[in-house]
C-alpha positions in Angstrom: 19.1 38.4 9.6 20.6 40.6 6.4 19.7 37.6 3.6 17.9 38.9 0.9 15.9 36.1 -0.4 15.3 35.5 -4.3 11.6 35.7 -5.9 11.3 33.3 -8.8 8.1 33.4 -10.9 6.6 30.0 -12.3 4.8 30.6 -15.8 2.5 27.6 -15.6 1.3 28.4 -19.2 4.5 28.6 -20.8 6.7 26.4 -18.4 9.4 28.3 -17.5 10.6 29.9 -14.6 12.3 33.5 -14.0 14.2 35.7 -11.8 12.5 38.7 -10.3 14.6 41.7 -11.0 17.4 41.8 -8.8 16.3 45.6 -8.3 12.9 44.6 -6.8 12.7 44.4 -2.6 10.7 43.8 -0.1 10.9 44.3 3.5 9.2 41.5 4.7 8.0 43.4 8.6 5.9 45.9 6.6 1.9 45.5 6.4 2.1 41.7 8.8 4.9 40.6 6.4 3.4 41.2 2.7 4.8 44.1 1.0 2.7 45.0 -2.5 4.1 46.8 -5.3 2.3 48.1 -8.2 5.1 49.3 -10.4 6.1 46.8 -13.3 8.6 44.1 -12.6 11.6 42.9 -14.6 10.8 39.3 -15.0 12.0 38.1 -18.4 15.5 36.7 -17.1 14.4 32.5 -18.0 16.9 30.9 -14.9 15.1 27.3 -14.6 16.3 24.6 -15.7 18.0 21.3 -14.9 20.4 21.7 -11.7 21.5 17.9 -11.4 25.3 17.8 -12.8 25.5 14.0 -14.4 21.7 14.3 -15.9 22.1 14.8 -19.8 20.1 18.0 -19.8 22.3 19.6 -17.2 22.0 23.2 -17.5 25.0 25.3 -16.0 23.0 29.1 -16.2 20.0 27.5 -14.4 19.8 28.7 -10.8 16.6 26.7 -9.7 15.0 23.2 -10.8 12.5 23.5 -13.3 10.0 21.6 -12.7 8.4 21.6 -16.4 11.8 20.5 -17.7 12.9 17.9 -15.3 16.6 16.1 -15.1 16.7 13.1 -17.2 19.5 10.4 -17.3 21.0 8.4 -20.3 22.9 5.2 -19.5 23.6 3.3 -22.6 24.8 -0.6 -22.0 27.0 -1.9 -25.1 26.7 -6.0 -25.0 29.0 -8.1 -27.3 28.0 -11.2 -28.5 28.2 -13.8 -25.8 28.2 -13.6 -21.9 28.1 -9.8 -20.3 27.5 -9.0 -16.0 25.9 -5.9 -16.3 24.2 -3.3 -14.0 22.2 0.1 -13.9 22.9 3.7 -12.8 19.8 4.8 -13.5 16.4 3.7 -12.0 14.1 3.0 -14.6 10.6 4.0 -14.5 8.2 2.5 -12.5 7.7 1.6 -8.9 9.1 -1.7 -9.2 10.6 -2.3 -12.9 10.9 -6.2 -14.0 14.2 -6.6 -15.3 12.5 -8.7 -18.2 10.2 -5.6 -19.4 13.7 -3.0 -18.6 15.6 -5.9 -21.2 12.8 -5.9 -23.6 14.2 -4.0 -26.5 17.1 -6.5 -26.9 15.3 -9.6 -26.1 15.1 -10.9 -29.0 18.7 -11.4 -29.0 19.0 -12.7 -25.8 19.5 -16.6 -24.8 19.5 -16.2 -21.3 20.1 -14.0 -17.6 20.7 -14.8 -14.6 21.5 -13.3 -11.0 23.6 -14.8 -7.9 21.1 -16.9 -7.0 21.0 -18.8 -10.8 17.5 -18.0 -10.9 17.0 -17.2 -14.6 14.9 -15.6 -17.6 14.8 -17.7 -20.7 12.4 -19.1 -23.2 11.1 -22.4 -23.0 10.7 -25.5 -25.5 7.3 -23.6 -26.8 9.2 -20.2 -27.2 7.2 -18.5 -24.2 9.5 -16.4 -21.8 10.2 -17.9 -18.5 11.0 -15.2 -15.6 12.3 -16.5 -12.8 14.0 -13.2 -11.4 11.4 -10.9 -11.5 11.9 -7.3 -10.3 15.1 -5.5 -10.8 17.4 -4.7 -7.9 19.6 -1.6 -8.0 22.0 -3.4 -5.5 22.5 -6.3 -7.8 24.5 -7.0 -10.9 23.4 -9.7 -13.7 24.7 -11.9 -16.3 23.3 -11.9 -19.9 24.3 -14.1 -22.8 23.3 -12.6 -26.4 23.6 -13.4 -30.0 24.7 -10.5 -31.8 26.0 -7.3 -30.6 23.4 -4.8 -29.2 23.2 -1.7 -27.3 20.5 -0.8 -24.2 19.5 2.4 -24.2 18.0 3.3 -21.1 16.4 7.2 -20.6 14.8 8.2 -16.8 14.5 10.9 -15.0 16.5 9.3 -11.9 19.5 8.1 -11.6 20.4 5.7 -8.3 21.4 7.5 -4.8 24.6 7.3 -3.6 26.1 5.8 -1.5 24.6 2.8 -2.1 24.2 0.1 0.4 24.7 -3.7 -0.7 24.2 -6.9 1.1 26.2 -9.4 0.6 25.7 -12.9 1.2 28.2 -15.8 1.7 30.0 -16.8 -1.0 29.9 -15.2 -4.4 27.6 -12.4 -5.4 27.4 -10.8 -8.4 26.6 -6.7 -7.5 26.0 -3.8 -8.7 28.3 -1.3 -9.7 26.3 2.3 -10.4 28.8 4.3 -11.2 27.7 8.2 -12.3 30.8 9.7 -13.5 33.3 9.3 -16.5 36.2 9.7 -14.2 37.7 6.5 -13.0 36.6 5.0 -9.7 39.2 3.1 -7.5 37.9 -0.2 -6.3 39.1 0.1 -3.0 37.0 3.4 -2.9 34.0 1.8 -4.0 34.7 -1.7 -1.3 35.1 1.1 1.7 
């Protein structure tokens, strides 16, 4: 075929990964496809790292995932005092995250959110948390009234695939909007 294929070493002890020299070869129809070589190796050239371009930790020299260091994302949500729709670019960790538990840092500010459907999370009379919305969707966008000014810090190590797919049901629905980029995004680019 004429491709020479990389060799990348994975240090389980010290969690990185390397290069092989680029001097090193192998011709891979000698001795039933192995070839072994007993001279020393030029392996000190670190090359993993975080390949994913929005993640925080994006790492422009790294020329493989590293798998000890994975990708994370940082989406952080800014909510002035009274009524904000908000939604996530990010997944947040878990299988299936409750939006209650992902809003749990700020709840103490919070009087109330809801989704389309006006089914809510709220504290009753006795000051116990009702949650009537349970899991959170990555197609859907909610409202959230709160107090005081606060910021959501959310930290994962996934960020939502695009494109993204969104149902939409008759009449008014309140949806998500994950965008991943600082650029600006057209809405008629995002509807199409």
């Amino acid at each position: 075929g004429g491709d020479v294929p990389d060799f990348y070493i994975f240090d389980s002890s010290a969690h990185e990964v390397y290069l092989l020299s680029d001097g090193f070869s192998a011709d891979p129809y000698s001795h039933s496809g192995f070839s072994v070589s007993y001279e020393n190796i030029n392996a000190t050239l670190e090359v993993g790292g975080c390949i994913e371009e929005f993640a925080d930790n994006y790492d422009i020299t790294a020329q493989i995932y590293d798998p000890f260091n994975p990708c994370f994302y940082v989406q952080n949500l800014d909510f002035p005092a009274g009524p904000n729709m908000f939604s996530l670019s990010v997944l947040p960790d878990g299988s299936e995250p409750l939006l209650f538990d992902i809003l749990n840092p700020i709840l103490d500010n919070v009087t109330l959110i809801k989704d389309e459907a006006s089914n809510a999370i709220y504290q009753d009379q006795s000051g116990f948390w009702a949650d009537n919305i349970g899991a959170w969707e990555s197609s859907e966008g909610y409202i959230l009234y709160i107090d005081t000014n606060q910021t959501l810090e959310l930290t994962t190590e996934n960020q939502i695939d695009l494109p993204l797919s969104i149902d939409l049901d008759f009449g008014w629905n309140i949806i998500s909007f994950p965008i991943q980029s600082d650029d600006s995004v057209d809405i008629e680019e995002v509807l199409s």
